[in-house]
KEDRENFI-195740 format. One record per residue: residue number from 1; residue in one letter; chain; x, z, y of N, C-alpha, C in turn. Coordinates in nm, 2 decimals. Atoms other than C-alpha are relative to their C-alpha. Example, Ala and Ser with C-alpha at 12.3 -4.5 7.8 and 13.67 -1.06 7.14 Angstrom:
BEGIN
+-----+--------+--------+--------+--------+--------+--------+--------+--------+--------+--------+--------+
| num | residu | chaine |    n.u |    n.w |    n.v |   ca.u |   ca.w |   ca.v |    c.u |    c.w |    c.v |
+-----+--------+--------+--------+--------+--------+--------+--------+--------+--------+--------+--------+
|   1 |      A |      A |   0.09 |   0.00 |  -0.12 |   1.23 |   0.78 |  -0.45 |   0.09 |   0.00 |   0.12 |
|   2 |      S |      A |  -0.09 |   0.00 |  -0.11 |   1.37 |   0.71 |  -0.11 |  -0.08 |   0.08 |   0.11 |
+-----+--------+--------+--------+--------+--------+--------+--------+--------+--------+--------+--------+
This chain:
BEGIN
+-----+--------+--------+--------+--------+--------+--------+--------+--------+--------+--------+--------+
| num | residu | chaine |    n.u |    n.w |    n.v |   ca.u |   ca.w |   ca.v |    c.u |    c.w |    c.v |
+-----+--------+--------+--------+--------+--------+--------+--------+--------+--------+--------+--------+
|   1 |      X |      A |   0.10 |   0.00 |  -0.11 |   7.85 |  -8.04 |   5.93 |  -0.13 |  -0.07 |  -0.05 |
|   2 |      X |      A |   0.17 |   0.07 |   0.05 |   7.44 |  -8.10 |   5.83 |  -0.02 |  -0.08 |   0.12 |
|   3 |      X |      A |   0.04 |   0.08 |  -0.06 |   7.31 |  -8.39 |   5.97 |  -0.17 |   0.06 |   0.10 |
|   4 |      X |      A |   0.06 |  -0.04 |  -0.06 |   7.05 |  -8.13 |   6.12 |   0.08 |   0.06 |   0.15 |
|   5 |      X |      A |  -0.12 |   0.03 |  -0.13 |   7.34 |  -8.05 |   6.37 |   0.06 |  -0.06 |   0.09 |
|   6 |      X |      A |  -0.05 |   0.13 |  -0.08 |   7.46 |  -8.35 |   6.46 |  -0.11 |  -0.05 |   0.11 |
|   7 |      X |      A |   0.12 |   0.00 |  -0.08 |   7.05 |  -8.40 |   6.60 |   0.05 |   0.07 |   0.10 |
|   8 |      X |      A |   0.03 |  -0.12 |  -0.10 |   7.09 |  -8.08 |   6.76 |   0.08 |  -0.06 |   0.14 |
|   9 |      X |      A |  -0.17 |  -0.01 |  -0.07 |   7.42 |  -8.16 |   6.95 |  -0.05 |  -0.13 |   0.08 |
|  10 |      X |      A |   0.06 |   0.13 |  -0.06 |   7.27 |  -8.53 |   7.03 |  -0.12 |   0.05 |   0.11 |
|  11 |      X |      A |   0.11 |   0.02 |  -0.06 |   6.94 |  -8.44 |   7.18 |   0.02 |   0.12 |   0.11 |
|  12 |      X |      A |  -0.03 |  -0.04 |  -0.15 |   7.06 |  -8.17 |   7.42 |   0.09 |  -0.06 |   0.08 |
|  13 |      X |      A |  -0.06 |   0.06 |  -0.08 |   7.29 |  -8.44 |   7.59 |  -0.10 |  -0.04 |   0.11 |
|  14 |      X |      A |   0.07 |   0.04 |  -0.07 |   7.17 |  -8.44 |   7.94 |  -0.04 |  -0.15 |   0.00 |
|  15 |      X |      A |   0.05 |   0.15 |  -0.02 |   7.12 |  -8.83 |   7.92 |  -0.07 |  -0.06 |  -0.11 |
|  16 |      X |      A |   0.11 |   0.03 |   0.15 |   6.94 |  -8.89 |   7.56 |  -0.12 |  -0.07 |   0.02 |
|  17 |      X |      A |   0.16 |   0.05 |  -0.03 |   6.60 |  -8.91 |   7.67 |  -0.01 |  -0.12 |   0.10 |
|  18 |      X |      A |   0.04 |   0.09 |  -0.07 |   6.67 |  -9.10 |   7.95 |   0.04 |  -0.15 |  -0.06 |
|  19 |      X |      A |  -0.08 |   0.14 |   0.11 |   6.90 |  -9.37 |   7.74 |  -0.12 |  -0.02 |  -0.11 |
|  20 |      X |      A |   0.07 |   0.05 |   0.10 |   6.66 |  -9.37 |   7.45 |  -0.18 |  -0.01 |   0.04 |
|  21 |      X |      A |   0.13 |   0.04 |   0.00 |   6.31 |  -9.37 |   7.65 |  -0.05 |  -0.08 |   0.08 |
|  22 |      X |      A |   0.06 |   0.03 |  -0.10 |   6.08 |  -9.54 |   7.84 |   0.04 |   0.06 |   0.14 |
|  23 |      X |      A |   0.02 |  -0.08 |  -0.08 |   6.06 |  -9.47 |   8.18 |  -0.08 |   0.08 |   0.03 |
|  24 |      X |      A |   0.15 |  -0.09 |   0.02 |   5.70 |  -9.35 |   8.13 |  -0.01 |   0.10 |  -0.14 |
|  25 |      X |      A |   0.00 |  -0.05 |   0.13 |   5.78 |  -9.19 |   7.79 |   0.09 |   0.14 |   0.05 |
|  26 |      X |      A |  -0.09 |  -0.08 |  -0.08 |   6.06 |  -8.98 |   8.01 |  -0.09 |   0.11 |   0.10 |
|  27 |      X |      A |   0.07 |  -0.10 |  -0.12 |   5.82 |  -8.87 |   8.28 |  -0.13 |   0.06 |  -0.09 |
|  28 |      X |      A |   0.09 |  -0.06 |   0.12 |   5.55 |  -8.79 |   7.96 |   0.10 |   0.15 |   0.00 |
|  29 |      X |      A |  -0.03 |  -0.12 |   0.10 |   5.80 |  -8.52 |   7.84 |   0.08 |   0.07 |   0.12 |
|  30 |      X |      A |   0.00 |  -0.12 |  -0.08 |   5.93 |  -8.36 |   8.12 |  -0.12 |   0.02 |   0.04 |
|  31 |      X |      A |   0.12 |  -0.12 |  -0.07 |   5.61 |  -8.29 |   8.24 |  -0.09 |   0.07 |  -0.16 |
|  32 |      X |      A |   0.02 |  -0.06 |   0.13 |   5.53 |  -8.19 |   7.90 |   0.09 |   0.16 |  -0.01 |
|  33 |      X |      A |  -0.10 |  -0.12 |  -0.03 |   5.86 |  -7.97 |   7.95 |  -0.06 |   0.09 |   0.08 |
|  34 |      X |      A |   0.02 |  -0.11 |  -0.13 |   5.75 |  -7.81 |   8.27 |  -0.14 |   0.05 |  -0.04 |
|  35 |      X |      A |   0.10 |  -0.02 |   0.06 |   5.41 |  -7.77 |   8.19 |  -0.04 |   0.09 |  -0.14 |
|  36 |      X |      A |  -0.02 |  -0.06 |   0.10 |   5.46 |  -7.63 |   7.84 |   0.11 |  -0.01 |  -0.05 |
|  37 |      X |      A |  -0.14 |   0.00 |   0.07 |   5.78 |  -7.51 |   7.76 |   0.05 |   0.07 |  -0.11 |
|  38 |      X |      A |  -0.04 |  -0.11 |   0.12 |   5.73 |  -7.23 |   7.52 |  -0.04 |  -0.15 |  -0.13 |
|  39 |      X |      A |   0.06 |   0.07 |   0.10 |   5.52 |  -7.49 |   7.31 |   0.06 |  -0.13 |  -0.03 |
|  40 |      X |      A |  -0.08 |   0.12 |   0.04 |   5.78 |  -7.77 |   7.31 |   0.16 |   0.03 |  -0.04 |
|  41 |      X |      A |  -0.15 |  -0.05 |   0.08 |   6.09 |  -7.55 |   7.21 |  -0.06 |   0.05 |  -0.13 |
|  42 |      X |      A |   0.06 |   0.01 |   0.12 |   5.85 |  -7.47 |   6.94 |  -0.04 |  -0.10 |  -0.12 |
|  43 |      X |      A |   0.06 |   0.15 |   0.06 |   5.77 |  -7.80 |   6.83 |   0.20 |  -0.06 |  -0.04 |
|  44 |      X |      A |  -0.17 |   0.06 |  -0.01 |   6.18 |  -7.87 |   6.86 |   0.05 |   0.07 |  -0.13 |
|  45 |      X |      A |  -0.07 |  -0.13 |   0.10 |   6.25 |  -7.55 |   6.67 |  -0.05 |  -0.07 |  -0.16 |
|  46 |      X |      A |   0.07 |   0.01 |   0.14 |   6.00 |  -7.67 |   6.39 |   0.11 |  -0.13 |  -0.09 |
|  47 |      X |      A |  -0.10 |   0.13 |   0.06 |   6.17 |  -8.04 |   6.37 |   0.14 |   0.04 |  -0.04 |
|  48 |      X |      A |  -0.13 |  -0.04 |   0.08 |   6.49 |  -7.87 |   6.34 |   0.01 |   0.03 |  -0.13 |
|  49 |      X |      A |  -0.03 |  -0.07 |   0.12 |   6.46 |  -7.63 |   6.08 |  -0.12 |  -0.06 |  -0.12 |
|  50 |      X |      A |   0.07 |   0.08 |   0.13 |   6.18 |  -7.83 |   5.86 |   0.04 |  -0.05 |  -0.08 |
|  51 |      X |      A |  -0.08 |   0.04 |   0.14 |   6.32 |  -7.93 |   5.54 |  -0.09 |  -0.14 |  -0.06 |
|  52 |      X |      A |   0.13 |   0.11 |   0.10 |   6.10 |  -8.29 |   5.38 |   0.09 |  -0.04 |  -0.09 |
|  53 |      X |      A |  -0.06 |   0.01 |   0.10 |   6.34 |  -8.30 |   5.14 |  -0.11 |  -0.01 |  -0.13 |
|  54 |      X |      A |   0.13 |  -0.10 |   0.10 |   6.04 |  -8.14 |   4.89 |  -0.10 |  -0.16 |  -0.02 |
|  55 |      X |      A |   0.12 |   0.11 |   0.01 |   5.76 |  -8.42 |   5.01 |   0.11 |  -0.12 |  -0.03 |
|  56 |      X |      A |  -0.13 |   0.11 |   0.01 |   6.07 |  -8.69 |   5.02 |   0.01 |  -0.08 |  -0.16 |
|  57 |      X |      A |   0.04 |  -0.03 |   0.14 |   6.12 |  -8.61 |   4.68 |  -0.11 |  -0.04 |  -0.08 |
|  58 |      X |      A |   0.18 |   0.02 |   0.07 |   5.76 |  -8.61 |   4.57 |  -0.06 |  -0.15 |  -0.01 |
|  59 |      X |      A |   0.07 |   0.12 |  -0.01 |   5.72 |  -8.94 |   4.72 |   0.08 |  -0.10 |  -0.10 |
|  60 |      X |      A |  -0.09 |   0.09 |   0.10 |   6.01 |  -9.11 |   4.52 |   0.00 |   0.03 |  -0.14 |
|  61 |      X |      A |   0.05 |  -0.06 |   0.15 |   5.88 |  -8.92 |   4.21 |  -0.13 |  -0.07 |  -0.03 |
|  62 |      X |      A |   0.19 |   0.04 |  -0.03 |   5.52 |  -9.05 |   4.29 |   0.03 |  -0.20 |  -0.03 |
|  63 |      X |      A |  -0.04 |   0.21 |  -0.04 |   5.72 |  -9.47 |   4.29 |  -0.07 |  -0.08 |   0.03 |
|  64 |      X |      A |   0.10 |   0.08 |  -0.11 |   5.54 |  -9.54 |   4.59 |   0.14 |  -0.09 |   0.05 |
|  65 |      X |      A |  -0.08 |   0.13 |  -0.09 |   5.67 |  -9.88 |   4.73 |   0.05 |   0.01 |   0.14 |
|  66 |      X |      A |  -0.02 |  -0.01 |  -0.14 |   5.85 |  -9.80 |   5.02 |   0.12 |  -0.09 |   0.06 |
|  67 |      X |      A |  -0.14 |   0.04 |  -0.06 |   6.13 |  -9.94 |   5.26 |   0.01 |   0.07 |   0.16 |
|  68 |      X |      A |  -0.04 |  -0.05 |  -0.12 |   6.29 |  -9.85 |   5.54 |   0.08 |  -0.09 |   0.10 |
|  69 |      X |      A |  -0.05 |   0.12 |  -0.12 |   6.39 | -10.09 |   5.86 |   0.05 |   0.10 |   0.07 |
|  70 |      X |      A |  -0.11 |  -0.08 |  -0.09 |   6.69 |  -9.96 |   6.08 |   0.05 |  -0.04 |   0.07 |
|  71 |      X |      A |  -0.07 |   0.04 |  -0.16 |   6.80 |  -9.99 |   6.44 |   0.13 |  -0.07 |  -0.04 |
|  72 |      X |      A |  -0.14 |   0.04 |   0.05 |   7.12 | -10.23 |   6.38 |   0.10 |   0.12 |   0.15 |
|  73 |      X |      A |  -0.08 |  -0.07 |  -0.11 |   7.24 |  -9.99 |   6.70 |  -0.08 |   0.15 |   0.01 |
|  74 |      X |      A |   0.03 |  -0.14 |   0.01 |   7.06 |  -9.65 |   6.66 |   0.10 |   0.08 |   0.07 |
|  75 |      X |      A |  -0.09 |  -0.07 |  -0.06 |   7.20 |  -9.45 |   6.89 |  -0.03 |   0.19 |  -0.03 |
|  76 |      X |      A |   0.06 |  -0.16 |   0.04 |   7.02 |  -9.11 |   6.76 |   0.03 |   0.06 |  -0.14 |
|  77 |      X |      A |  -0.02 |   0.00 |   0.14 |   7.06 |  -9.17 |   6.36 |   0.09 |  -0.10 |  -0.01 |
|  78 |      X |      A |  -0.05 |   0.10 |  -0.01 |   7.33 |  -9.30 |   6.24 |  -0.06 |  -0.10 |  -0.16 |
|  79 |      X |      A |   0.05 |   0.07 |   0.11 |   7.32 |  -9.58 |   5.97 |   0.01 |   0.05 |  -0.11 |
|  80 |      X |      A |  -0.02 |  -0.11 |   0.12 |   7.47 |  -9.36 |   5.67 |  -0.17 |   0.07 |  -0.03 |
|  81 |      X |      A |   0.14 |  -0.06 |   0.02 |   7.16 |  -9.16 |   5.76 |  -0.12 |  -0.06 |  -0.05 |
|  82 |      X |      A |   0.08 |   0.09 |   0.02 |   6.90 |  -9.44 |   5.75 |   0.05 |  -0.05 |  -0.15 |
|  83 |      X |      A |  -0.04 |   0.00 |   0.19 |   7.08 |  -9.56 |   5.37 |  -0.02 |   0.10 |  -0.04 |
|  84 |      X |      A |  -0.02 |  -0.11 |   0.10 |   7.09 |  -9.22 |   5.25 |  -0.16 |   0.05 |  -0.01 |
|  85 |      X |      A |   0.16 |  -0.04 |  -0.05 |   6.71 |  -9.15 |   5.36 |  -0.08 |  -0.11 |  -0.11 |
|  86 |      X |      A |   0.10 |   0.15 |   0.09 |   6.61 |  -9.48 |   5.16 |   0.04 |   0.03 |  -0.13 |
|  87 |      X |      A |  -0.03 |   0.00 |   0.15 |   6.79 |  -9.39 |   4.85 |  -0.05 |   0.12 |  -0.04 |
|  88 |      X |      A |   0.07 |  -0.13 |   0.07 |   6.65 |  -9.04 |   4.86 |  -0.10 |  -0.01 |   0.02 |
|  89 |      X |      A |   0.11 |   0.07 |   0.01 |   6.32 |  -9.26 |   4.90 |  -0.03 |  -0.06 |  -0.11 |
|  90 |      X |      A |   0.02 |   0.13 |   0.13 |   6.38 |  -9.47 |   4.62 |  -0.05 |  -0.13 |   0.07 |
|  91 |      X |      A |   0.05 |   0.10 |  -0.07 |   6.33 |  -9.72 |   4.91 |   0.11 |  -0.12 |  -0.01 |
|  92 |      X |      A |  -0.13 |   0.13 |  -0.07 |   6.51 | -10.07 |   4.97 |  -0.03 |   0.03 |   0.16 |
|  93 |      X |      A |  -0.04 |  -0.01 |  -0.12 |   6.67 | -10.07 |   5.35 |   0.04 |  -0.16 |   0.03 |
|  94 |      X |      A |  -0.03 |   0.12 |  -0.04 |   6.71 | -10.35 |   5.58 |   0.04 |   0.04 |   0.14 |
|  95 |      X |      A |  -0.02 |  -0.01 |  -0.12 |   6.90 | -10.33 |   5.92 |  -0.02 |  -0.11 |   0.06 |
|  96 |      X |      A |   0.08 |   0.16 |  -0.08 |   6.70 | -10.49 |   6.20 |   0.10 |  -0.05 |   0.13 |
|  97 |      X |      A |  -0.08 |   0.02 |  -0.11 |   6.87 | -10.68 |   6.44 |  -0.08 |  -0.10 |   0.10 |
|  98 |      X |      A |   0.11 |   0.00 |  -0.13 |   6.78 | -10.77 |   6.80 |  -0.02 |  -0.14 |   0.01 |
|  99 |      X |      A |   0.03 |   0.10 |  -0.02 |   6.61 | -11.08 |   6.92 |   0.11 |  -0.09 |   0.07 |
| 100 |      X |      A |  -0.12 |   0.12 |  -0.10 |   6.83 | -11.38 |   7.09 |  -0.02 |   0.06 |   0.15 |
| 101 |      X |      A |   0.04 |  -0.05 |  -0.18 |   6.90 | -11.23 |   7.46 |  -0.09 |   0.11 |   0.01 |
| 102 |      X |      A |   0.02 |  -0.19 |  -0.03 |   6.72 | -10.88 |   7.42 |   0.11 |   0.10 |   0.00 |
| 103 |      X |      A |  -0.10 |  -0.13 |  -0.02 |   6.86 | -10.57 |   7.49 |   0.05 |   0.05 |  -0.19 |
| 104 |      X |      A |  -0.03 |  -0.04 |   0.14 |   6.99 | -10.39 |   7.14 |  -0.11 |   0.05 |  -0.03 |
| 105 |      X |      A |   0.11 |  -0.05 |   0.10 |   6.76 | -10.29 |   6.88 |   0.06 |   0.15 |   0.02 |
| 106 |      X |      A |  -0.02 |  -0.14 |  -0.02 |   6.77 |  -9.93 |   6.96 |  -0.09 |   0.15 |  -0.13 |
| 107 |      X |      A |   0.07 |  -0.07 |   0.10 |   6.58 |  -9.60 |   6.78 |  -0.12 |  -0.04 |  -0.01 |
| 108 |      X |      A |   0.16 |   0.03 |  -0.02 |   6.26 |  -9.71 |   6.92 |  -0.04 |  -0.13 |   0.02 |
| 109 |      X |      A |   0.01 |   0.14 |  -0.02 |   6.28 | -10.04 |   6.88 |  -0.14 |  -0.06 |  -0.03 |
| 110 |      X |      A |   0.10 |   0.08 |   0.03 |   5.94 | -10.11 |   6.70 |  -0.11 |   0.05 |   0.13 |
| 111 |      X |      A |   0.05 |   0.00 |  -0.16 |   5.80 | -10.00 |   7.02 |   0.01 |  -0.08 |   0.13 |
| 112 |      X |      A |  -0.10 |   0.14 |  -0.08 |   6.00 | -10.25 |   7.25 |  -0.06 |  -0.15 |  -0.04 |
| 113 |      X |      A |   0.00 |   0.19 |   0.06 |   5.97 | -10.55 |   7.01 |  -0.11 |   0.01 |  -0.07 |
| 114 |      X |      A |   0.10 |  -0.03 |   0.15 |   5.63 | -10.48 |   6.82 |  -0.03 |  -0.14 |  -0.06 |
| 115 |      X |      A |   0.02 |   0.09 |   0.03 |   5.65 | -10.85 |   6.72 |   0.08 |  -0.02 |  -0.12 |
| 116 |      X |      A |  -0.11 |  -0.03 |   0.11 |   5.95 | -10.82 |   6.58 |   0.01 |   0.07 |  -0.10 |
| 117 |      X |      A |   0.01 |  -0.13 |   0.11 |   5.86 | -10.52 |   6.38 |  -0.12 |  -0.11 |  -0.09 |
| 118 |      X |      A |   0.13 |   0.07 |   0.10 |   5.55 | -10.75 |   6.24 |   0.08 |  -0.15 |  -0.08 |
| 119 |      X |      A |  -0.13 |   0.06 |   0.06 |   5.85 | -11.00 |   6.17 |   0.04 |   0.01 |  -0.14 |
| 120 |      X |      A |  -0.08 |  -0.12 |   0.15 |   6.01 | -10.75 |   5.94 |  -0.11 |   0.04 |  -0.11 |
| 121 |      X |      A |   0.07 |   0.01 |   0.07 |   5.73 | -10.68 |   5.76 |  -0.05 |  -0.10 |  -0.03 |
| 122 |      X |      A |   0.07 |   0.14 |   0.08 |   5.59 | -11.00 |   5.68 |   0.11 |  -0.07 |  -0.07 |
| 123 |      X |      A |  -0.10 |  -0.02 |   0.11 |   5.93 | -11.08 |   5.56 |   0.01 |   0.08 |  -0.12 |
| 124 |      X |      A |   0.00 |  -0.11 |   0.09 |   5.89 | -10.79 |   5.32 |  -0.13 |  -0.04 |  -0.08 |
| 125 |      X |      A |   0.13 |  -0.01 |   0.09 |   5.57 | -10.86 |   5.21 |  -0.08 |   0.11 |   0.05 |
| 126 |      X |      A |   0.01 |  -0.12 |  -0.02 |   5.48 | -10.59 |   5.39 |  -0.15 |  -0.02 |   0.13 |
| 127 |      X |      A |   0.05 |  -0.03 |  -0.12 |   5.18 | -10.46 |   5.63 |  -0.03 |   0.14 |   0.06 |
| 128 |      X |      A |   0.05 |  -0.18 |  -0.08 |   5.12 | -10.15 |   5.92 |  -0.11 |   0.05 |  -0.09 |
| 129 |      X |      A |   0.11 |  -0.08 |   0.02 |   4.85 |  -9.94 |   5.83 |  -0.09 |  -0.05 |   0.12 |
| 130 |      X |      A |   0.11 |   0.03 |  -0.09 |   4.52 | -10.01 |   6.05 |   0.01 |   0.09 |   0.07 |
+-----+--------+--------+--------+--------+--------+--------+--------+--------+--------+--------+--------+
């Protein structure tokens, strides 16, 4: 089974979006849904079948400095996925884990905790983009 499958099979679970979003990120995309539906099973279709294997590739051929930080609870990707994405990065990985007394580090965690995420990077040596 491709781990483009496993997506598939995850994100039409009626409860997905509501477990992994905002409340306002939720009411964003159903009315996104209702409002444009041809143009968001389009946009679905593409993420499916798009391949970045190729740019992936390119970039770990290119030995750009990369890494990759990982939900220690991802409930969308699992962790296999996140390791295997970093080594076909040529990246080092680090699984992030949640603050004392917050909720779990989830998929969208550097959205949640953006302190946290600047954390992780400054541990790394690392900074966002502007």
């Amino acid at each position: 089974m491709s781990r483009e499958w496993v997506l598939a099979e995850e994100a039409v679970r009626p409860m997905t979006l509501f477990r992994l979003a905002t409340p306002g990120a939720a009411l964003d995309f159903t009315s996104s849904v209702l409002h444009h539906p041809i143009q968001m099973v389009r946009a679905a279709w593409w993420g499916f079948v798009s391949d970045r294997r190729r740019e992936v590739a390119a970039i770990a051929q290119a030995g750009l400095h990369c890494h990759v930080l990982w939900a220690n609870r991802d409930t969308l990707l699992s962790r296999r996925d996140g390791s295997e994405f970093a080594r076909d990065l040529g990246a080092s990985f680090t699984v992030v884990d949640r603050p004392q007394g917050a909720a779990p580090v989830d998929h969208d965690w550097m959205y949640r905790y953006p302190a946290l995420f600047v954390s992780y990077l400054d541990k790394l040596g690392l900074a966002a983009l502007p």
